[in-house]
Residue, then its C-alpha position, 0 to 999 in steps of 0.5 A: x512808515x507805510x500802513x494800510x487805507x482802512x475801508x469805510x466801515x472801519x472809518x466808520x467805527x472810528x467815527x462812532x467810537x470816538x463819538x462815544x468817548x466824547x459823549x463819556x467824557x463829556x457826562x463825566x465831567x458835567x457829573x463829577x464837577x459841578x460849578x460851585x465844587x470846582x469854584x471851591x477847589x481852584x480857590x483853595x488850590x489858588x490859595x495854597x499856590x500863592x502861600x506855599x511856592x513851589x521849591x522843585x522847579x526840575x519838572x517846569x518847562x516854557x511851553x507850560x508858562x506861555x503860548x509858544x504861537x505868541x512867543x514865536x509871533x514875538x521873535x518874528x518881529x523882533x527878528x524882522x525889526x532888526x534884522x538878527x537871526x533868532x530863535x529860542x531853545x530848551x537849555x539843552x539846544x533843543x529848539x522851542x521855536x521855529x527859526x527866525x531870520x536864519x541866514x542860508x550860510x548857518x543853517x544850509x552849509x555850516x550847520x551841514x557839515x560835521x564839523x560846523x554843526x559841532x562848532x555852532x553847539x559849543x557855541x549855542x551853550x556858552x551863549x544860552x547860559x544864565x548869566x545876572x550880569x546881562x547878555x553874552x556877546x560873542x563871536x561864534x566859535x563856527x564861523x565867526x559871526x556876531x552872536x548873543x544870547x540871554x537865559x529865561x528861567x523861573x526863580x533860579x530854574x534856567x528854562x529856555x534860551x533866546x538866542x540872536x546873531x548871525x551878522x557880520x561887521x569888517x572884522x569878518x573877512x573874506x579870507x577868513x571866512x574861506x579858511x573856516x569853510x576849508x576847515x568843517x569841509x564846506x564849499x569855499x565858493x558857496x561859502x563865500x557867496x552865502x557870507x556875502x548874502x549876510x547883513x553887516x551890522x556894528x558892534x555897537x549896534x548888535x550889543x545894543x539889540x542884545x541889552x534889549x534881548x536880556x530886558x526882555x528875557x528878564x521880563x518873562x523870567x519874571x512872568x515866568x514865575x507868575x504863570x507857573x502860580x497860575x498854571x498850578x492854579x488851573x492845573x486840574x481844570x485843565x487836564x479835564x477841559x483838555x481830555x474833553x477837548x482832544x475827543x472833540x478835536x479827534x471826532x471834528x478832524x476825522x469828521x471834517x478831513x475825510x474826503x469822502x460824504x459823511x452824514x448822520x441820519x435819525x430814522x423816523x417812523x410811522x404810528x405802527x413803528x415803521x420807517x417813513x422817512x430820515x432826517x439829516x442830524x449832521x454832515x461834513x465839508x465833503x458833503x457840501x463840496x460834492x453835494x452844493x448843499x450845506x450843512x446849515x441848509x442839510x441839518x434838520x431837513x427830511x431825506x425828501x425835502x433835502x433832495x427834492x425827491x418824492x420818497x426818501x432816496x434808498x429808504x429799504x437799505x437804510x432802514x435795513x441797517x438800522x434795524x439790523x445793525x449790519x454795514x452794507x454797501x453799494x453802487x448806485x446812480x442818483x439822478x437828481x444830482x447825476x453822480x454816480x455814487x458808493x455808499x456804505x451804511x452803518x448803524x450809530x446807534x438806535x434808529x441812527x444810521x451813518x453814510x460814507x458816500x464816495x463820488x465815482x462819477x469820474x471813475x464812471x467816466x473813465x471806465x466808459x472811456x475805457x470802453x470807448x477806447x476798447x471799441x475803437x481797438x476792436x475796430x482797429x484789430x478789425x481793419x488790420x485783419x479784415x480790411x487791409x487784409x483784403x487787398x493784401x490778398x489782391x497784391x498776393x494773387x495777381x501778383x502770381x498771375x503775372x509770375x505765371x505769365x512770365x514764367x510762360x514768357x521765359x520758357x518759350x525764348x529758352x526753347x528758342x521757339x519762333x518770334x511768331x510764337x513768342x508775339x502770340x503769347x504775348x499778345x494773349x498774356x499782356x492784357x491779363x499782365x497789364x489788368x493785374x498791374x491795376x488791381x495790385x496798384x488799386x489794393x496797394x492805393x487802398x492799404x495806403x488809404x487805410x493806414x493813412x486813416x488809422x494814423x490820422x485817427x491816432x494823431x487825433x486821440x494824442x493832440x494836447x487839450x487846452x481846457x476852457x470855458x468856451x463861448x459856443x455862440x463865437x465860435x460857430x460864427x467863425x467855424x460857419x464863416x469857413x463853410x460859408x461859400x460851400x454853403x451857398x454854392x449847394x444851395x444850402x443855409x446855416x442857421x445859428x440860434x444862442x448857444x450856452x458855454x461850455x467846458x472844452x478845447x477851442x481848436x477841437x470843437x472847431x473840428x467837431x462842428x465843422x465837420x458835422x455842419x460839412x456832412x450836412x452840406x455832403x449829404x444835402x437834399x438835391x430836390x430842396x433848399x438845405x437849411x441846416x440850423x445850429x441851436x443848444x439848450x442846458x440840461x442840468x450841468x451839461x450843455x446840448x447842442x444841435x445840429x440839425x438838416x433836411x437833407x437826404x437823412x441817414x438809413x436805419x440800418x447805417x444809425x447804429x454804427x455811423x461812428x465806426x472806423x472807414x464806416x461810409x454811407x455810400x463808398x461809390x459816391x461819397x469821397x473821404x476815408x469815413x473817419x469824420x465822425x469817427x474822430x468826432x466821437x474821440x474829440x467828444x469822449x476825451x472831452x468827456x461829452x458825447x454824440x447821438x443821431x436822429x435822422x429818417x431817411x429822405x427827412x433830414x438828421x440830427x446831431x446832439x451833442x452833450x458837453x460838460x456845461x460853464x459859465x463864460x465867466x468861469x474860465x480857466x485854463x488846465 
């Protein structure tokens, strides 16, 4: 059944609700019983208990006698000892426990079928029944299997039945076995195959194991009937502890479930009664696992010497919902953490204040890579109606340059005029003919050049990611050994100082970096000695890098949109399809990093490169 999320100010409410009951209940009890009052009862109820035995049993249950966790603990272990199925049930059927050893063959295909569901029911009756004379042994009336079983009951109440089987010994055979799976409707072959798959035991053995069975039903019976004194004693203590302990059970589940921060502030005030600071009261495992921080360290701490900030963060806001008791929320960026955060603010009472706080950092992220994607497809629409459209036109117009000229042709063989005429026309109209040829042949050179560009920048965005932590200073000695010989015949040197890890894909920022240390090589100082010097530093959670020239540098009025699609800095004397920068930024934004450049023209550039920051030891594939 489906139902509606409830927004965080109605989670809130919940919350401080609950807190109310708790606090109730709590007071209630203290106030209503004191220790030397309830010590006085329990006895006197302990006294009339155990002088004046309880005749009407109909209202007793085994869940109310003893733990079922410890019964079920009990019937694995047994079960795994000796290797029979096993579970326990009300008298009628209804199973207390969890089965145990259940074979593949009783409960996925008899008990799967109508018929074979039926059978096994009559039999678990016969089997349960209370018997003074020992277990009941018998062969399953589905299936034919060894089955037995022994009643627990308080004094001639029957209570429960624990119930054993599910082996086999010769006198199942396979022949019978398909005639029983032909019978309730089973698959002969499963059935046949699960029959198998069953652990064979002798009679002898299994009759053995269900004496042990009824020995030890007779036990509980007996401690049966010792609890029931003893939950009768502690019968009112325990209806007050458990209404206590379901608010509190309440109150701590959706506290510590809830997956976004939820923490509760007391509001401090100056000597003229106005708001100075808060201080964290209580928080939940959310909170640490967003925040690091935990809630032995946060509880008792001031908002400012929690986050480490020089006044408490969002102090107006809160204080206006404490003193107005209205909700309020809002989006916010908080730098000492760098997330970006949703925050609703309720008030719990006087001068205490609760914050739901939401991560969106990740939803940030998406919607910048959203607007990423949305300029990328600018561009796109762009090339496609201006760019190809461009020599498009070219093909268009001297392509009727040639049809006019061929019409002129045409028309002079029709009107049989003479050769001399025609060679003349000819001679006028071939140059013209010929130099249209290479302009249709260079725009359609061009278009080829354009959508090869945009194919290869598609490919790029589709490439699998292998995410892990990555060791920067190994792979740039290997991306730098590719570009060594490029380097030293213009003249140029690589520099590569420590570089810290980071979160990313091997093979794609092997292409990130080769080509930004490639374009400073291109775009080297023909009048000095190029050095080009890779270096990183961490900043917060993030790793920067650095690619740094002194080459030629990059004019002002290019810095803006060098990461544009087909943007060249000059399309006469660079070779390429200006994509290499472009794909850099895409690497970078699916690896939820980003690019920036510094650069003066005639001094050199700068390439910073920010990238999710990771320990080498970290690593982790996804």
């Amino acid at each position: 059944m489906s139902r509606a999320l409830k927004t965080n100010e109605e989670l809130m409410q919940e919350l401080y609700d609950l807190q109310q009951e708790h606090e109730s209940l709590k007071n209630k009890y203290k106030k209503d019983i004191s220790f030397g009052e309830q010590t006085r009862k329990v006895l006197e109820k302990r006294i009339f208990t155990l002088t004046h035995p309880s005749e009407n049993k109909m209202d007793i249950a085994l869940e109310d006698l003893f733990n079922i966790k410890d019964l079920q603990k009990l019937q694995d272990e047994i079960s795994d000892a000796t290797g029979v199925a096993s579970i326990i049930t009300r008298p009628d059927g209804v199973p207390l426990t969890a089965p145990s050893n259940f074979t593949y063959l009783c409960s996925e295909i008899i008990r799967k079928t109508e018929k074979g569901c039926e059978n096994c029911h009559k039999s678990d009756s016969i089997i349960g029944q209370l018997s003074p004379l020992g277990p009941t042994v018998q062969e399953c009336k589905s299936g034919g299997l060894w089955d037995a079983g022994a009643g627990i009951s308080v004094g001639d109440k029957h209570i429960a039945n624990w119930l054993i089987g599910q082996v086999r010994d010769e006198s199942q055979t396979d022949e019978k076995m398909a005639a029983y799976a032909k019978e309730i409707g089973a698959d002969e072959e499963k059935f046949l195959t699960a029959f198998r798959q069953i652990r064979s035991m002798s009679k002898t053995q299994f009759e053995k194991i269900a004496k042990v069975l009824y020995t030890l039903t007779t036990l509980l019976s007996k401690s049966a009937y010792d609890n029931l004194q003893q939950s009768r004693f502690i019968n009112e203590r325990l209806q007050a502890e458990q209404a206590l302990q379901e608010s509190e059970e309440k109150l701590a589940t959706l506290f510590a479930a809830m997956t976004e921060m939820v923490v509760i502030h007391d509001l401090l005030f100056d000597e003229n009664n106005n708001p100075i600071n808060y201080r964290i009261t209580d928080s939940n495992n959310a909170f640490t696992k967003i925040t690091g921080i935990t809630r032995e360290i946060a509880v008792g701490k001031l908002a400012n010497e929690l986050y480490g900030t020089d006044e408490p963060p969002y102090l107006d806001e809160y204080s206006q919902v404490c003193l107005s008791g209205k909700p309020y929320s809002y989006e916010t960026y908080f730098a000492p953490m760098e997330k970006h955060f949703s925050i609703s603010v309720v008030s719990t009472g006087e001068n205490k204040f609760a914050t739901i706080t939401k991560d969106i950092t990740e939803l940030k992220q998406i919607q910048q890579v959203i607007k990423t994607k949305n300029k990328e497809l600018e561009q796109i629409v762009y090339v496609a109606s201006h760019d190809l459209r461009s020599p498009l036109i070219n093909v268009d117009g001297f392509g009727r340059e040639l049809e006019y000229s061929l019409k002129a042709i045409n028309s002079l063989m029709k009107a049989n005029d003479t050769e001399s005429d025609i060679k003349k026309l000819l001679k006028a109209e071939l140059p013209e003919m010929n130099q249209a040829l290479g302009h249709i042949r260079n725009s359609t050179l061009q278009m080829d050049v354009l959508l090869n560009g945009l194919l290869k920048l598609s490919r790029s965005g589709r490439v699998a990611l292998q995410i892990l932590t990555i060791d920067m200073n190994e792979l740039l000695q290997k991306a730098t050994e590719s570009l060594e010989f490029k380097a030293k015949k213009s003249g140029n040197e690589i520099e590569l100082s420590e570089l810290p890890s980071c979160k990313g894909d091997s093979v794609q920022l092997t292409q990130v970096f080769t080509n930004l240390i490639d374009n400073s090589i291109k775009y080297s100082n023909p009048n000095l000695s190029g050095k080009i010097k890779v270096s990183g530093r961490i900043e917060h959670s993030y790793s920067v890098y650095c690619v740094e020239d002194n080459g030629i540098g990059i004019a002002e009025n290019h810095l803006s949109n060098i990461f544009e699609l087909f943007h060249r800095l000059d399309k006469n004397t660079t070779e390429g399809e200006g994509l290499g920068l472009t794909i850099v930024k895409q690497i970078l934004s699916r690896l939820n990093g980003d690019i920036r450049v510094e650069s003066k023209l005639g001094e050199g550039s700068s390439f910073y490169i920010t990238l999710p920051h990771a320990k080498v030891s970290e690593n982790t594939g996804e």
